[in-house]
C-alpha positions in Angstrom: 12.7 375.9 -13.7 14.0 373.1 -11.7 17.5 371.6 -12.6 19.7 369.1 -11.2 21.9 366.0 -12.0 22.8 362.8 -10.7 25.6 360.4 -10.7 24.2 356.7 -11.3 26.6 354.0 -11.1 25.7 351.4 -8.5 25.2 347.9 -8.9 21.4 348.2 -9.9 21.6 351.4 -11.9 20.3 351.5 -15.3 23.2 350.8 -17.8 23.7 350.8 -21.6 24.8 348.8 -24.4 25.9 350.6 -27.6 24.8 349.8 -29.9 21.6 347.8 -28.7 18.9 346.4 -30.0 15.7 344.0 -28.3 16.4 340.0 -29.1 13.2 340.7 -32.4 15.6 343.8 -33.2 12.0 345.4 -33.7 13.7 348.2 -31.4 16.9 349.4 -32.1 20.1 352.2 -32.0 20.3 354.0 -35.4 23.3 356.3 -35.8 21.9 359.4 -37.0 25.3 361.1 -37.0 26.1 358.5 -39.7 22.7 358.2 -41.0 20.6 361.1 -40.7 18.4 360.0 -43.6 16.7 357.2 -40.6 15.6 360.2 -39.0 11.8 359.3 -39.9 12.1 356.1 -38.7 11.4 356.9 -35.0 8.0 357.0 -34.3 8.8 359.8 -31.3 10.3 362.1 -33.8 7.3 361.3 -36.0 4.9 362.8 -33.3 7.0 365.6 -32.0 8.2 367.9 -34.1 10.5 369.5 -31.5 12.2 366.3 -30.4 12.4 365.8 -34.1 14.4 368.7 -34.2 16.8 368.4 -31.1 17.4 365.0 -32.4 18.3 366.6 -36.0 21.0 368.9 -34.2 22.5 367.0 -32.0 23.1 364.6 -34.5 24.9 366.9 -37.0 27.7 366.3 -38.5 30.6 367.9 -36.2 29.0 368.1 -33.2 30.4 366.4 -30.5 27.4 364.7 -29.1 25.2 362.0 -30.4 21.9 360.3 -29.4 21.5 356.6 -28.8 17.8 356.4 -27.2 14.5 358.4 -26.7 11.2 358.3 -26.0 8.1 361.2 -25.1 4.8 360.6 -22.8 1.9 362.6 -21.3 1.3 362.1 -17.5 -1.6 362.7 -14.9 0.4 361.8 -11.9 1.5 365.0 -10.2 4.0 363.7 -7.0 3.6 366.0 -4.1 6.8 367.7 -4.8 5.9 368.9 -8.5 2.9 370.3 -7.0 5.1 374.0 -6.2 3.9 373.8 -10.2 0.2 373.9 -9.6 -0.6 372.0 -12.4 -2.9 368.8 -13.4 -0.4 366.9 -15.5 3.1 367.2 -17.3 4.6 365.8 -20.4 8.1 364.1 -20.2 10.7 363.4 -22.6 14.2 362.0 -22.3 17.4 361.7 -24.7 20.0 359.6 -24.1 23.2 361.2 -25.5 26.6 359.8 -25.8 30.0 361.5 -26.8 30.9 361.2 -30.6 34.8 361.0 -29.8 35.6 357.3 -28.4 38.1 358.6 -25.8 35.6 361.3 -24.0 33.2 358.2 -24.0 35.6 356.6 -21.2 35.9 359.6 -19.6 33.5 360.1 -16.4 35.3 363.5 -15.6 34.3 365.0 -18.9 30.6 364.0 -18.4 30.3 365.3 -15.0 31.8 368.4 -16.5 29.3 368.6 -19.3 26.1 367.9 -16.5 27.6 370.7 -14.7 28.1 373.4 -17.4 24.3 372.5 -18.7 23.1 373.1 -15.3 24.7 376.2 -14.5 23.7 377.5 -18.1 19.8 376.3 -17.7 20.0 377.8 -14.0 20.3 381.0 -16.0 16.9 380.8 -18.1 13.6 382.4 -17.2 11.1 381.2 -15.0 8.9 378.5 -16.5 6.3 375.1 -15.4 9.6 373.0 -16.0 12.4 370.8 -15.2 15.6 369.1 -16.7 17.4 366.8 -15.1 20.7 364.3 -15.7 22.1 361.0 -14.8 25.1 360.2 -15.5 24.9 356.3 -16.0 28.0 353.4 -17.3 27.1 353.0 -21.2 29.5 349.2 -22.8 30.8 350.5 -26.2 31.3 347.4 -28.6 34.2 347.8 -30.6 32.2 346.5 -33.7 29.6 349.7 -33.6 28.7 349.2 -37.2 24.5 349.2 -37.3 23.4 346.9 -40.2 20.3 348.1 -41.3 18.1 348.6 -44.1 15.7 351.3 -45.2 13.0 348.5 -45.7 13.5 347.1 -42.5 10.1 349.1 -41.1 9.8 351.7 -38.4 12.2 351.4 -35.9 12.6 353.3 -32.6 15.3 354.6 -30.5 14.0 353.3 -27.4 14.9 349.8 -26.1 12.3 349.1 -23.4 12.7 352.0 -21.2 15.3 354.7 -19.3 13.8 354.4 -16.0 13.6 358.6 -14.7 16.8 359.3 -12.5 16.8 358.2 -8.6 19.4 360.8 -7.6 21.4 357.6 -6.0 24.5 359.6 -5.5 24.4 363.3 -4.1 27.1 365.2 -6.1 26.5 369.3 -4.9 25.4 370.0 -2.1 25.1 373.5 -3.3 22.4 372.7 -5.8 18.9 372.3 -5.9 17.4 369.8 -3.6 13.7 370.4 -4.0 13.6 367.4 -6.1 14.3 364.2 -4.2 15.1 360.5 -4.6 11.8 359.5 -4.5 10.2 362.1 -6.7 10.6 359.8 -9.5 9.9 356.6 -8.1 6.3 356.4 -8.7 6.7 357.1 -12.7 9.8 354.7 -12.7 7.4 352.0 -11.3 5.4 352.3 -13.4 7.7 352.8 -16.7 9.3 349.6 -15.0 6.1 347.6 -15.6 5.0 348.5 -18.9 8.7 347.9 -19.9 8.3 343.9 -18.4 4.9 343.6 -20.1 6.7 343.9 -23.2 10.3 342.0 -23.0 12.0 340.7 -20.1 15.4 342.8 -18.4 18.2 340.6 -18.1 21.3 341.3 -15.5 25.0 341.7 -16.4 27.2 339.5 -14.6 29.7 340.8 -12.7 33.1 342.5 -13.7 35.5 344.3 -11.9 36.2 348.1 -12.7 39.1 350.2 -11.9 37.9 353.2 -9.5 36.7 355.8 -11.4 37.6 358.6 -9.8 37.4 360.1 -5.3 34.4 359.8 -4.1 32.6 357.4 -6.8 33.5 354.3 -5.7 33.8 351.0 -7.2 30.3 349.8 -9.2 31.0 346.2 -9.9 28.3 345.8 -13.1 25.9 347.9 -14.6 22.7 345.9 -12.7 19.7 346.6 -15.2 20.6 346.4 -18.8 17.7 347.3 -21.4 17.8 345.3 -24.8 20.8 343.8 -24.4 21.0 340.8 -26.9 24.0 338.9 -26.2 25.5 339.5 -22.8 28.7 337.2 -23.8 29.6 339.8 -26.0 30.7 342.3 -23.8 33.9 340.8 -23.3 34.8 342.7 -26.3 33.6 346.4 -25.3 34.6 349.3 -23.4 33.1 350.5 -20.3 31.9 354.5 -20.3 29.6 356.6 -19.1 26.7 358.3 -21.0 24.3 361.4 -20.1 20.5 361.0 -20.0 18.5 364.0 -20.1 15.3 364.6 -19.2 12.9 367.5 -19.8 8.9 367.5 -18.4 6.9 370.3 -19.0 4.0 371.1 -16.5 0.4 372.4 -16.6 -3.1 372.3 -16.3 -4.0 371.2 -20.2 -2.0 368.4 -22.1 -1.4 371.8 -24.8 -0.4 374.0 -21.9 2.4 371.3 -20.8 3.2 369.9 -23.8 4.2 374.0 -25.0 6.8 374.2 -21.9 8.2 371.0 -22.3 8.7 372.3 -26.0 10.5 375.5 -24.8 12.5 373.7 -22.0 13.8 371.1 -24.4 14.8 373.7 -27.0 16.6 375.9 -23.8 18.5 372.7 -23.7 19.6 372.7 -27.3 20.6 376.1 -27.2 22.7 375.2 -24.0 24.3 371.8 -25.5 25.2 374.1 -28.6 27.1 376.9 -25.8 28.7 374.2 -24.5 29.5 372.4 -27.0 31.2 376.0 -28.9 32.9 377.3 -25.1 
């Protein structure tokens, strides 16, 4: 199993606004750490039973993680470095998770140290058709995170547009994995990246200054892409952090065959977020 992270906090870098929603709101965050009940609401949870469930436990009360985004696929397109897999197609899934307490949210040490305990732990786990991979990416907390919603409101998901798949714009270990390179994803972010403009229209932050973040990040001056944001004005009253995205494909030569290992990886990865999470 292939695993790896990323550090993604350039000007054009996918970024996050929590909480978000598209300008209909027909796509929008739900706080299942406050809600849990909403749960059925998200269509991928609806159709996966295991993201159903990862979403359940990271979400529990107590735990110190939270989701804010997700979204499942099937896939035919095998880039030439997936192909050590040998298989015909691959099914994909990515999380977004946030911290739960306000302060680690700001903190860009304490989610490079949770991307590096997952890896070393997942490093550990047998042999299987499967990857995981982070990105640590800038996430604008509003101050005012209360999510006024209503049971009638209809189905509701957790995606807003899409989380393109990680570029690996910023090298962070040289002593890790580097079978998987920047442009391994770039034909599925392509295409994520269109079906997301057929549907709504990205719009750019403007530019703010942040302080340096810490040796040997730099100084990203905005977030560049930001998916369902609704007001940009308003981020004059948030807080600039960080957030993890997490990604888990399964490989094989049937949609059943990787549809089961992308089941297995993703639960390796709860069982590592709940090590972590206890160490």
């Amino acid at each position: 199993m292939q695993v790896d992270y990323s550090v993604e906090l350039g000007r054009d870098d996918p970024a996050l606004e929590l909480p978000w929603s598209s300008e209909d709101v027909a796509l929008r965050y739900l706080d299942l750490k406050q809600h849990p009940e909403l749960l059925h609401q998200i269509p991928e949870a609806s159709a996966f039973p295991e993201l159903s469930a990862f979403l359940s436990r990271i979400n529990m009360s107590g735990f110190p993680l939270q989701t804010a985004k997700c979204d499942a696929w099937h896939s035919r397109e095998i880039l030439p470095e997936e192909e050590i897999y040998g298989a015909e197609c691959k099914f994909i899934s990515y999380v977004d998770l946030v911290f739960a307490d306000q302060a680690a949210r700001l903190s860009f040490e304490k989610h490079e140290e949770l991307a590096q305990a997952l890896c070393r732990l997942l490093k550990r786990a047998p042999d299987i058709a499967a990857s995981v991979e982070f990105a640590i990416r800038r996430c604008y907390y509003h101050h005012d995170s209360d999510i006024r919603h209503s049971p009638e409101s209809g189905r509701v998901s957790q995606r807003s547009g899409t989380t393109p798949l990680p570029k690996r714009s910023l090298p962070v270990d040289s002593s890790r994995d580097q079978s998987l390179q920047p442009a391994s994803r770039a034909d599925d972010q392509q295409r994520r990246e269109r079906e997301f403009r057929d549907n709504e229209t990205p719009r750019k932050l403007r530019d703010t200054e942040t302080p340096r973040l810490a040796e040997g990040i730099g100084h990203p001056d905005s977030a560049g892409e930001l998916y369902g944001i609704a007001h940009p004005e308003d981020l004059d009253d948030s807080q600039s952090g960080f957030y993890l995205t997490a990604y888990v494909t399964g490989f094989g030569n049937s949609g059943d065959e990787a549809s089961q290992r992308w089941a297995i990886t993703l639960t390796l990865l709860q069982h590592a977020l709940v090590q972590v999470a206890n160490s």
